[in-house]
PDB file of N, CA, C and O in Angstrom:
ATOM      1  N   UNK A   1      97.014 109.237 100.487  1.00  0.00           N
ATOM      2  CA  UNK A   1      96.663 107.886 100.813  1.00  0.00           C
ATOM      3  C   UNK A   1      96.370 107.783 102.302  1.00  0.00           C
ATOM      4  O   UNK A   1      96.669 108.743 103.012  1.00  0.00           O
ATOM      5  N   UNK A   2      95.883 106.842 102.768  1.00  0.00           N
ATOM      6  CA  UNK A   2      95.263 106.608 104.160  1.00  0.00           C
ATOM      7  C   UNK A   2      96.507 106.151 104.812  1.00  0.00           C
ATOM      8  O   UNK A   2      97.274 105.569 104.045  1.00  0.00           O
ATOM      9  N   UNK A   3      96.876 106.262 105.971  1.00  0.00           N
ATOM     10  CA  UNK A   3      97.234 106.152 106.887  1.00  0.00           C
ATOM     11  C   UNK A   3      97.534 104.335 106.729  1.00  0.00           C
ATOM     12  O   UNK A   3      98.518 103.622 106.528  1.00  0.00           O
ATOM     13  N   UNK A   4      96.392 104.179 106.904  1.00  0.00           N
ATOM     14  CA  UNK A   4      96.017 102.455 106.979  1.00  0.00           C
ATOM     15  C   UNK A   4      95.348 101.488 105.807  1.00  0.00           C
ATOM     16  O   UNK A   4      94.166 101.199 105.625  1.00  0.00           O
ATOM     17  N   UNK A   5      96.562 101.089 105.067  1.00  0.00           N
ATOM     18  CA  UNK A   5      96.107 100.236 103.788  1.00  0.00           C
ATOM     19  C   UNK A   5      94.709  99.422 104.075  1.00  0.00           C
ATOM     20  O   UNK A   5      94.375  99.340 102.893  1.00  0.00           O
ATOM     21  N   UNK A   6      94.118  99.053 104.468  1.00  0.00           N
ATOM     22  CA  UNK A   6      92.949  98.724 104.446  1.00  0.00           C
ATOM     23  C   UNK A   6      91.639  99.204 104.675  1.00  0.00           C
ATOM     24  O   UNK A   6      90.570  98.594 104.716  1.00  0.00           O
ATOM     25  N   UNK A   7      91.988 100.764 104.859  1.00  0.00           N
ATOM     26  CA  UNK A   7      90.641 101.945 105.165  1.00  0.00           C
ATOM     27  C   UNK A   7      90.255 102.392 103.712  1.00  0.00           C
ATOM     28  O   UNK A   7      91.132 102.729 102.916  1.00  0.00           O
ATOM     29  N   UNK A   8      88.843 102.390 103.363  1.00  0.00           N
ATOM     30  CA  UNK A   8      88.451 102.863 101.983  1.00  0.00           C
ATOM     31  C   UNK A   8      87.650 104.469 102.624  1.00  0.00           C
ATOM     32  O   UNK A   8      86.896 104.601 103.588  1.00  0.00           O
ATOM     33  N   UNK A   9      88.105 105.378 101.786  1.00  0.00           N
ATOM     34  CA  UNK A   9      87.681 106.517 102.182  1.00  0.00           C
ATOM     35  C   UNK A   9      86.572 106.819 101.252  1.00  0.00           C
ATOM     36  O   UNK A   9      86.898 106.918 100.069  1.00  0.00           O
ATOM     37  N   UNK A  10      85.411 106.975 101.532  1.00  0.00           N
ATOM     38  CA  UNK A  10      84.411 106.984 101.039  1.00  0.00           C
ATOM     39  C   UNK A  10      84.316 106.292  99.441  1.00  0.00           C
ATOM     40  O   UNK A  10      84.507 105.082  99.320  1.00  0.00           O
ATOM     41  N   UNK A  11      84.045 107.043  98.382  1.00  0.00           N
ATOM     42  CA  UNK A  11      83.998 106.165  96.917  1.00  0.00           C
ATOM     43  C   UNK A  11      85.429 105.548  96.878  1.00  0.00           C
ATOM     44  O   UNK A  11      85.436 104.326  96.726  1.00  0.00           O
ATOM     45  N   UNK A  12      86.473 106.075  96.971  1.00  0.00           N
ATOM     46  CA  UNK A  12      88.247 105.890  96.679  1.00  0.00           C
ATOM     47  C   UNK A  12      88.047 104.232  96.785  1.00  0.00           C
ATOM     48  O   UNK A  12      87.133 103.821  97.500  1.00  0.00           O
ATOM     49  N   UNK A  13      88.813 103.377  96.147  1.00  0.00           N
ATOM     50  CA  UNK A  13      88.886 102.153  96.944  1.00  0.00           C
ATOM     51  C   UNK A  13      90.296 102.418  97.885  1.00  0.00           C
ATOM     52  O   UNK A  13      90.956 103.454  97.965  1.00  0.00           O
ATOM     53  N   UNK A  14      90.501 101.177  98.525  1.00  0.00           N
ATOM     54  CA  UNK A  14      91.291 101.291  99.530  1.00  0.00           C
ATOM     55  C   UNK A  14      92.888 101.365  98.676  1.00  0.00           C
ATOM     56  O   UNK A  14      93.097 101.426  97.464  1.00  0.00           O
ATOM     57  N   UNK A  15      93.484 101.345  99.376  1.00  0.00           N
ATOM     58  CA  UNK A  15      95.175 101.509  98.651  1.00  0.00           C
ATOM     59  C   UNK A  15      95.220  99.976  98.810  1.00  0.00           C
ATOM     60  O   UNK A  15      95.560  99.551  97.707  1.00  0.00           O
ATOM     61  N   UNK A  16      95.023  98.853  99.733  1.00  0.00           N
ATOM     62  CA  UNK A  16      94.994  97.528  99.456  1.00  0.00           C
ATOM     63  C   UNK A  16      94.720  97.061  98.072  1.00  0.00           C
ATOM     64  O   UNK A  16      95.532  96.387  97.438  1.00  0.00           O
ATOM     65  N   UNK A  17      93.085  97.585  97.424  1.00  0.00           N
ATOM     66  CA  UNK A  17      92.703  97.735  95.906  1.00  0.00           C
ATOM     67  C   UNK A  17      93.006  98.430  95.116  1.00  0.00           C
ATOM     68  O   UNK A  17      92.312  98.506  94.102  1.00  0.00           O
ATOM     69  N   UNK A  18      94.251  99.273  95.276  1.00  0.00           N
ATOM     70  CA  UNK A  18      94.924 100.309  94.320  1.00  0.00           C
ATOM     71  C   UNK A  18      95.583  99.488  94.059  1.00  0.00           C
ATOM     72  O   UNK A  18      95.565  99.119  92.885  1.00  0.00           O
ATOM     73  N   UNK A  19      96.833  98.538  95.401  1.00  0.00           N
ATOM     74  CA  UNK A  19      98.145  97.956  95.163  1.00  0.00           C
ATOM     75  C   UNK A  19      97.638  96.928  94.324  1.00  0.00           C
ATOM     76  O   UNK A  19      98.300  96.634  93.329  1.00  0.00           O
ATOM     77  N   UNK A  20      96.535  96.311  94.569  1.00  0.00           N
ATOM     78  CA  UNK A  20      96.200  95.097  94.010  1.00  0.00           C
ATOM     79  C   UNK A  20      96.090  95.027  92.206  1.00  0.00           C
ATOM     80  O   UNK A  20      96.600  94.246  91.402  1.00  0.00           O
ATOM     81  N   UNK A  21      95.149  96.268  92.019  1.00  0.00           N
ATOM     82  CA  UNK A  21      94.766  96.054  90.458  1.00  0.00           C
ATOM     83  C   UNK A  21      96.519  97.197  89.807  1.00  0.00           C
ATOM     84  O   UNK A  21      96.935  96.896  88.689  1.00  0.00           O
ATOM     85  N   UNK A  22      97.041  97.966  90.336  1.00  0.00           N
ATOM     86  CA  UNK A  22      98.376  98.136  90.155  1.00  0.00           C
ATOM     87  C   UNK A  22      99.427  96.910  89.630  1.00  0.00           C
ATOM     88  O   UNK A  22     100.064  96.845  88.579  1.00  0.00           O
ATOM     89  N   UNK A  23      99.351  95.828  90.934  1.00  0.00           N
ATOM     90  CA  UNK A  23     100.471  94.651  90.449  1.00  0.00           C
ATOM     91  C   UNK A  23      99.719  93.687  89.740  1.00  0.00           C
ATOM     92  O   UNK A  23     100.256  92.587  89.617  1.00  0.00           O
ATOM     93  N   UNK A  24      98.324  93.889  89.124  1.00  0.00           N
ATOM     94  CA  UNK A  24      97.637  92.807  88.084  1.00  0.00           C
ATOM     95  C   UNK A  24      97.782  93.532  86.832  1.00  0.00           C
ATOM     96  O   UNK A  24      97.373  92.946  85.829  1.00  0.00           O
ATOM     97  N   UNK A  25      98.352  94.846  86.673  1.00  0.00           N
ATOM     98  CA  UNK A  25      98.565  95.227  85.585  1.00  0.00           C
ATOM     99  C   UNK A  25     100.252  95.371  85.327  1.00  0.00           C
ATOM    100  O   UNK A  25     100.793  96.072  84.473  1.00  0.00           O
ATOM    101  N   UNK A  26     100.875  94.532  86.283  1.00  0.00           N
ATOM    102  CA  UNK A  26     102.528  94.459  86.242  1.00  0.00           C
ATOM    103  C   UNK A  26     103.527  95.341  86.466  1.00  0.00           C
ATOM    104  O   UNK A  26     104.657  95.354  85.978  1.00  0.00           O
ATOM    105  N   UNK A  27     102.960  96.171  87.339  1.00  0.00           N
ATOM    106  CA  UNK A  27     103.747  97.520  87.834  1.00  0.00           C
ATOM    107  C   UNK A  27     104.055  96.906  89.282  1.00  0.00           C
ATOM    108  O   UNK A  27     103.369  96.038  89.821  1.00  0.00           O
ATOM    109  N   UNK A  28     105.019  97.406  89.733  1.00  0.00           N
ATOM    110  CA  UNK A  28     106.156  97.441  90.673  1.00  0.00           C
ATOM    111  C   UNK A  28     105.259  98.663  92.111  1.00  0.00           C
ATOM    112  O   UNK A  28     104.971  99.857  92.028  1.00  0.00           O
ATOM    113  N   UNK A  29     105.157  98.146  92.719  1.00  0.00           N
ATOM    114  CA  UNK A  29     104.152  98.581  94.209  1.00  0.00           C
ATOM    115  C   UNK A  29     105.088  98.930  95.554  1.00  0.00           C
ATOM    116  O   UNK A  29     105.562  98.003  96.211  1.00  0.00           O
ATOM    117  N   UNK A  30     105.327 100.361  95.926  1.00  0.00           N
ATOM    118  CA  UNK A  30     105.850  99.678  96.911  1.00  0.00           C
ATOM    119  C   UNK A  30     104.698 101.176  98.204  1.00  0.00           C
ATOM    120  O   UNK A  30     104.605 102.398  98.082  1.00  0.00           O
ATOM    121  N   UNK A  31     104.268 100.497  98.944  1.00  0.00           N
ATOM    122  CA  UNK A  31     103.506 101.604  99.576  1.00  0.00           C
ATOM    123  C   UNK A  31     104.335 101.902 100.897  1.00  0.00           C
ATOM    124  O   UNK A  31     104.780 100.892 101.443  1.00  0.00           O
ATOM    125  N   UNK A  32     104.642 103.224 101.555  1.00  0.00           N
ATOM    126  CA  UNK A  32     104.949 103.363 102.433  1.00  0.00           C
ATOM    127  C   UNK A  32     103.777 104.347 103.614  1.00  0.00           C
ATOM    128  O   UNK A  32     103.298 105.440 103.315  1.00  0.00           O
ATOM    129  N   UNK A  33     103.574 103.755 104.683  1.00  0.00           N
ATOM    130  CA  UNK A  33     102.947 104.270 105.550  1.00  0.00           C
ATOM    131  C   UNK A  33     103.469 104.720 106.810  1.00  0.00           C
ATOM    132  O   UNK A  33     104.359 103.982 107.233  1.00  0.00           O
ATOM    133  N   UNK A  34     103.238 105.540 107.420  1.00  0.00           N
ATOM    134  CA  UNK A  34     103.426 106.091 108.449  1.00  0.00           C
ATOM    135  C   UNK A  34     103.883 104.857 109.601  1.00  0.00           C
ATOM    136  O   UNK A  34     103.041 104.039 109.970  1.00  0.00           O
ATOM    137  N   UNK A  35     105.230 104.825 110.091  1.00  0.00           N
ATOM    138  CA  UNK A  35     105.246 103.661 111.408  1.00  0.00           C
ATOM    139  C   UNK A  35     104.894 104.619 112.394  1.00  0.00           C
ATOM    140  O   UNK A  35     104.608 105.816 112.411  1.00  0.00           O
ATOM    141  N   UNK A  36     105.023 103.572 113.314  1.00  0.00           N
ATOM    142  CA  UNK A  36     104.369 103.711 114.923  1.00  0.00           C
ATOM    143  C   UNK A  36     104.923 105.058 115.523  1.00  0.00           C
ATOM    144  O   UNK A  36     104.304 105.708 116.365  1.00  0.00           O
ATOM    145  N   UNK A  37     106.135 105.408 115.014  1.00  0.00           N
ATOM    146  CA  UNK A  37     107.422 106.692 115.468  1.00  0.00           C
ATOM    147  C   UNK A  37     106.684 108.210 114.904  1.00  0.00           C
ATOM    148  O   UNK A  37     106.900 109.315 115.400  1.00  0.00           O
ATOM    149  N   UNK A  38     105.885 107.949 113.887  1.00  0.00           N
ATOM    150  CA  UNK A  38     105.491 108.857 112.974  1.00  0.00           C
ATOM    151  C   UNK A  38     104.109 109.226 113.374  1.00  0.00           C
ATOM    152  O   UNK A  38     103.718 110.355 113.673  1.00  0.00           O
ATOM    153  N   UNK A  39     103.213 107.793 113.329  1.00  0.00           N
ATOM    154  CA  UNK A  39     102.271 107.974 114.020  1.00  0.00           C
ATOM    155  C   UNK A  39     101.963 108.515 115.612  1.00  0.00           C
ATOM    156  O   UNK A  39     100.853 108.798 116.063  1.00  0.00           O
ATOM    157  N   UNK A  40     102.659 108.546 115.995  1.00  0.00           N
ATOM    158  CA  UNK A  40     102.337 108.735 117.603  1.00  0.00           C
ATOM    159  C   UNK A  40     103.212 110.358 117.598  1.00  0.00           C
ATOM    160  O   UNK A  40     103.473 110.977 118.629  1.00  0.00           O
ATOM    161  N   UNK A  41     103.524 110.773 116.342  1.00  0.00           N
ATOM    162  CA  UNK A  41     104.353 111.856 116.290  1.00  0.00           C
ATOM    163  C   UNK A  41     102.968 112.851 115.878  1.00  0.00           C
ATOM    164  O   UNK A  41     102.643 113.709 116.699  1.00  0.00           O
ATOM    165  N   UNK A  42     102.310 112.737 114.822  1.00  0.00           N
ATOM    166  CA  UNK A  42     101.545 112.840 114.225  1.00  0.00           C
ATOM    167  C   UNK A  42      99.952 113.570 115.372  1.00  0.00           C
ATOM    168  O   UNK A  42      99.265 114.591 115.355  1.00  0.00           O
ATOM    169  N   UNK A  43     100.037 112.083 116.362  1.00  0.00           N
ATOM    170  CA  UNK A  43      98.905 112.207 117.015  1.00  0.00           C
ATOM    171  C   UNK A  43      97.227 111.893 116.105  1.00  0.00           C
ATOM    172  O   UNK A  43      96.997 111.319 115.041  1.00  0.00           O
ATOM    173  N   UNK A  44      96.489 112.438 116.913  1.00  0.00           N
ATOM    174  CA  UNK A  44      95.259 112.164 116.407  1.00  0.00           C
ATOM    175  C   UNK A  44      94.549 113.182 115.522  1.00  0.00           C
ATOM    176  O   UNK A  44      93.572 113.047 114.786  1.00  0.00           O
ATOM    177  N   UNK A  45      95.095 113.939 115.720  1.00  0.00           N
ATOM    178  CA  UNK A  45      94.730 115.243 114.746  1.00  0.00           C
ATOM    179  C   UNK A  45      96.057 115.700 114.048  1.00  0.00           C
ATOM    180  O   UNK A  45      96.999 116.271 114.597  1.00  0.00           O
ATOM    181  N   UNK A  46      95.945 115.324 112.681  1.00  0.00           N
ATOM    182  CA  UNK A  46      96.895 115.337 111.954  1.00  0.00           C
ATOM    183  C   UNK A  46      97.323 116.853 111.604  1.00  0.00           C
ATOM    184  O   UNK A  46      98.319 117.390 111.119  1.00  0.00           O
ATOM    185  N   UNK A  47      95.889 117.332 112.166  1.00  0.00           N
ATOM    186  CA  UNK A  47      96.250 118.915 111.276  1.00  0.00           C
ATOM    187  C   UNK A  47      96.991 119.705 112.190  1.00  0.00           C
ATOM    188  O   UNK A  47      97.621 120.613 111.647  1.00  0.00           O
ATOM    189  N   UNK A  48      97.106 119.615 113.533  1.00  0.00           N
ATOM    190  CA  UNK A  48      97.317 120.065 115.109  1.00  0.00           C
ATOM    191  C   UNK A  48      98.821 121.109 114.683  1.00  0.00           C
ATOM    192  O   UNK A  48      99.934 120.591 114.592  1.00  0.00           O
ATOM    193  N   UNK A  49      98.640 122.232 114.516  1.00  0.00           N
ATOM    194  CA  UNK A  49     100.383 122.877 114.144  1.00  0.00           C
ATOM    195  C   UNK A  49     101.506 122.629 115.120  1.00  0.00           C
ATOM    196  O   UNK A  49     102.735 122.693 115.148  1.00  0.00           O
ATOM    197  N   UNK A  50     100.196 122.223 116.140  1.00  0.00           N
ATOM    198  CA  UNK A  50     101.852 121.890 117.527  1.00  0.00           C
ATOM    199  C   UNK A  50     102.804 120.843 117.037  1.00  0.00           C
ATOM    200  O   UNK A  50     104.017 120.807 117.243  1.00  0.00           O
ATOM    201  N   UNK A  51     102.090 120.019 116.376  1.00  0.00           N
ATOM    202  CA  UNK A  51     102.551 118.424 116.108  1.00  0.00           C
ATOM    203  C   UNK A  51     103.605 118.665 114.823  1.00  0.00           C
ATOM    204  O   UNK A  51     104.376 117.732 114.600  1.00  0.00           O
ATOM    205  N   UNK A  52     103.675 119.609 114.138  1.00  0.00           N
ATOM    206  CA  UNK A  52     103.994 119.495 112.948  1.00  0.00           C
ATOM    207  C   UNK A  52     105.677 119.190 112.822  1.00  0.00           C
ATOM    208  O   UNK A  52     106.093 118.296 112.085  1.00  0.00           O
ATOM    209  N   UNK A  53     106.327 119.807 113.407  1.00  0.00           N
ATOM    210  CA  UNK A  53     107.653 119.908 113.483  1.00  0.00           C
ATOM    211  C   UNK A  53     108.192 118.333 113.911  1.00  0.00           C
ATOM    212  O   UNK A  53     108.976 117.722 113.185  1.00  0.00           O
ATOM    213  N   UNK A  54     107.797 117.912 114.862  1.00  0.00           N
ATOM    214  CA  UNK A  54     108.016 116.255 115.536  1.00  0.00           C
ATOM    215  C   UNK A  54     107.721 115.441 114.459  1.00  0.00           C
ATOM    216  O   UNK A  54     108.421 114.510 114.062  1.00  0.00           O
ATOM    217  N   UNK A  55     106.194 115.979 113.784  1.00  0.00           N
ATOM    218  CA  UNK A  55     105.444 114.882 112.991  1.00  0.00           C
ATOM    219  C   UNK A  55     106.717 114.620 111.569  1.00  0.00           C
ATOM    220  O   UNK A  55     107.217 113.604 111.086  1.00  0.00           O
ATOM    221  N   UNK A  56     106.832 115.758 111.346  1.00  0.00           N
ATOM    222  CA  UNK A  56     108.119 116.291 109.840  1.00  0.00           C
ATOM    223  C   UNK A  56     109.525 115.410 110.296  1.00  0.00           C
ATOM    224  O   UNK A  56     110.007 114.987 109.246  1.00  0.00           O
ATOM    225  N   UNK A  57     109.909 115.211 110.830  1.00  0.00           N
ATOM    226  CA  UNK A  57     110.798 115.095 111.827  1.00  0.00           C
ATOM    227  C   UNK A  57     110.991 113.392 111.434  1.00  0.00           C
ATOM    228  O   UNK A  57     111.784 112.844 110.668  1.00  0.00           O
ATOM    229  N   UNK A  58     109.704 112.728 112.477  1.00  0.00           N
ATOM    230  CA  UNK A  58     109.678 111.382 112.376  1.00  0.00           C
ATOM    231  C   UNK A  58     109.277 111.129 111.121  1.00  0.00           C
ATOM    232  O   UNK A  58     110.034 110.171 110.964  1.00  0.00           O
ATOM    233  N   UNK A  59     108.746 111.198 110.171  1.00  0.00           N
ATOM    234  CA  UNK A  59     108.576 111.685 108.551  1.00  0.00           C
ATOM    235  C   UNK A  59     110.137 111.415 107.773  1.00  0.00           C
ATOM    236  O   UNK A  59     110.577 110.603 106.959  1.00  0.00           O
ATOM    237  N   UNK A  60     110.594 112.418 108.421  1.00  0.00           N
ATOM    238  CA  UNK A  60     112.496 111.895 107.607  1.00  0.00           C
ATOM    239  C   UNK A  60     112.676 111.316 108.170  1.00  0.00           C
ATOM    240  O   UNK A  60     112.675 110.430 107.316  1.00  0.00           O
ATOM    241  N   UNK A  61     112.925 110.731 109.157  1.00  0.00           N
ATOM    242  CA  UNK A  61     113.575 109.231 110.001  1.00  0.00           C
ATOM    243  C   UNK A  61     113.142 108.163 109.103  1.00  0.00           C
ATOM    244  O   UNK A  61     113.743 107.311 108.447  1.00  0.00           O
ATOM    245  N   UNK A  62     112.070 108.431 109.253  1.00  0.00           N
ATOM    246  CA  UNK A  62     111.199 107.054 108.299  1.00  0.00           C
ATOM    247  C   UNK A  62     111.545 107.087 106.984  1.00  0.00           C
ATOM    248  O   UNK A  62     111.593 105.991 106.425  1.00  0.00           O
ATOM    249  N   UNK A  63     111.844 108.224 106.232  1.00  0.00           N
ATOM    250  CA  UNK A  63     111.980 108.064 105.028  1.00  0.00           C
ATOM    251  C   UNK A  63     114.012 107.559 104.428  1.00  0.00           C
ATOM    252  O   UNK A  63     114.526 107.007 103.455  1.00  0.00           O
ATOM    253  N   UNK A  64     114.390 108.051 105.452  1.00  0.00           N
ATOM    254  CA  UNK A  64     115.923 107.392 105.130  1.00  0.00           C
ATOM    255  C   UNK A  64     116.008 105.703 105.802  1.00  0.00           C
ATOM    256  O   UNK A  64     116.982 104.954 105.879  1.00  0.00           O
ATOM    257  N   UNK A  65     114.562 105.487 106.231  1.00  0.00           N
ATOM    258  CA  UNK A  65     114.707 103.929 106.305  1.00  0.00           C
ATOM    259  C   UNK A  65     114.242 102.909 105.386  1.00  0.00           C
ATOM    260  O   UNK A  65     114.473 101.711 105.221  1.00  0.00           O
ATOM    261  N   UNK A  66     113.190 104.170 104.609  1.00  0.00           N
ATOM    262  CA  UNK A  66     112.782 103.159 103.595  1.00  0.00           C
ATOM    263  C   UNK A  66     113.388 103.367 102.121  1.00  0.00           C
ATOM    264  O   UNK A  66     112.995 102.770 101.119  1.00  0.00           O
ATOM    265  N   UNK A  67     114.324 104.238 102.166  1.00  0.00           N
ATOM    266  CA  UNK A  67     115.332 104.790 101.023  1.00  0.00           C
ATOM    267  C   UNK A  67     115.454 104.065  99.930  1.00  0.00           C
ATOM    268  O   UNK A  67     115.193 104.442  98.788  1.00  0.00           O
ATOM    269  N   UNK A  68     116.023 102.563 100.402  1.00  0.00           N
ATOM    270  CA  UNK A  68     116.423 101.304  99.443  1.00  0.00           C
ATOM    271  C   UNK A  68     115.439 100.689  99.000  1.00  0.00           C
ATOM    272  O   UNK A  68     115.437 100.480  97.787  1.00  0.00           O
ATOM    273  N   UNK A  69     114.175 100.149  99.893  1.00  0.00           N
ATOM    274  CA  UNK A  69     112.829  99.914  99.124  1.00  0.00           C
ATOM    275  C   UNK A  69     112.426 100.785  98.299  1.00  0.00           C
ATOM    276  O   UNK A  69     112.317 100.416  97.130  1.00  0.00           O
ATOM    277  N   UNK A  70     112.190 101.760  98.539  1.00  0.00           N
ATOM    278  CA  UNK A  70     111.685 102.425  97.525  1.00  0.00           C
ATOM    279  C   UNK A  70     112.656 102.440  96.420  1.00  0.00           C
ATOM    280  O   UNK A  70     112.392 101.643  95.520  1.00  0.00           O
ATOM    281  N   UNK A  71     113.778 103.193  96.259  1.00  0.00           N
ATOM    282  CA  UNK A  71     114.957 103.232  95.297  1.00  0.00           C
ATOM    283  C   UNK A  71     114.566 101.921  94.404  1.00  0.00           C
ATOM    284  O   UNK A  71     114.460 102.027  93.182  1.00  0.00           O
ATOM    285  N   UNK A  72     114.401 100.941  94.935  1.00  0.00           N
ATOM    286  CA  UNK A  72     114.913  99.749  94.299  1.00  0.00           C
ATOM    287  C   UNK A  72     113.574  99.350  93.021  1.00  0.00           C
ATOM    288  O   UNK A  72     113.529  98.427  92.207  1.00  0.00           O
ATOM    289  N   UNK A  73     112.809 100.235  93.234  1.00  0.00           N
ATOM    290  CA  UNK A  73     111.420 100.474  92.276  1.00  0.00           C
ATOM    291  C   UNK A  73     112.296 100.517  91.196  1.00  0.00           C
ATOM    292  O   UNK A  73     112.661  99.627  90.428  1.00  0.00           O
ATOM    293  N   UNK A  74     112.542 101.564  91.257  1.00  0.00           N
ATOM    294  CA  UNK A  74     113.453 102.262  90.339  1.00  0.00           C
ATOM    295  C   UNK A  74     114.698 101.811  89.631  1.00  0.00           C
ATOM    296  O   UNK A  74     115.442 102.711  89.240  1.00  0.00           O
ATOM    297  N   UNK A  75     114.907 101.074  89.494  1.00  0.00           N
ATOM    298  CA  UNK A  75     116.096  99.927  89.154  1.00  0.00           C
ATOM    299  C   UNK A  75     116.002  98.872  88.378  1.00  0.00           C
ATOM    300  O   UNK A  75     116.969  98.124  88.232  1.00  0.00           O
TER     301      UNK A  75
END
């Protein structure tokens, strides 16, 4: 998925129009994107091997914050 819920990557629609026709068919949505900690971890070249370890890093930070949102899909 994109980085940024509102970028359509060429044919794909955007994940904005994934989440959308997703919760019109009554499924439970929860998208998580990269924060600012991750992003700036990340940099501009995602592929960069220098970055990878920091990028992985701020990656789990972020993900034991969004633990309970997500979990709670599931419930």
């Amino acid at each position: 998925m994109s980085p940024n819920p509102a970028v359509t990557v060429g044919a794909a629609p955007s994940v904005g129009e994934q989440v959308a026709a997703l919760r019109a068919a009554c499924s439970v949505v929860v998208v998580v994107s990269p924060d600012r900690d991750a992003r700036s971890q990340m940099g501009r070249n995602v592929m960069d091997p220098a970055k990878r370890a920091a990028a992985a890093q701020a990656g789990h930070r972020q993900a034991t914050l969004e633990l309970e949102r997500v979990a709670a899909v599931w419930r």
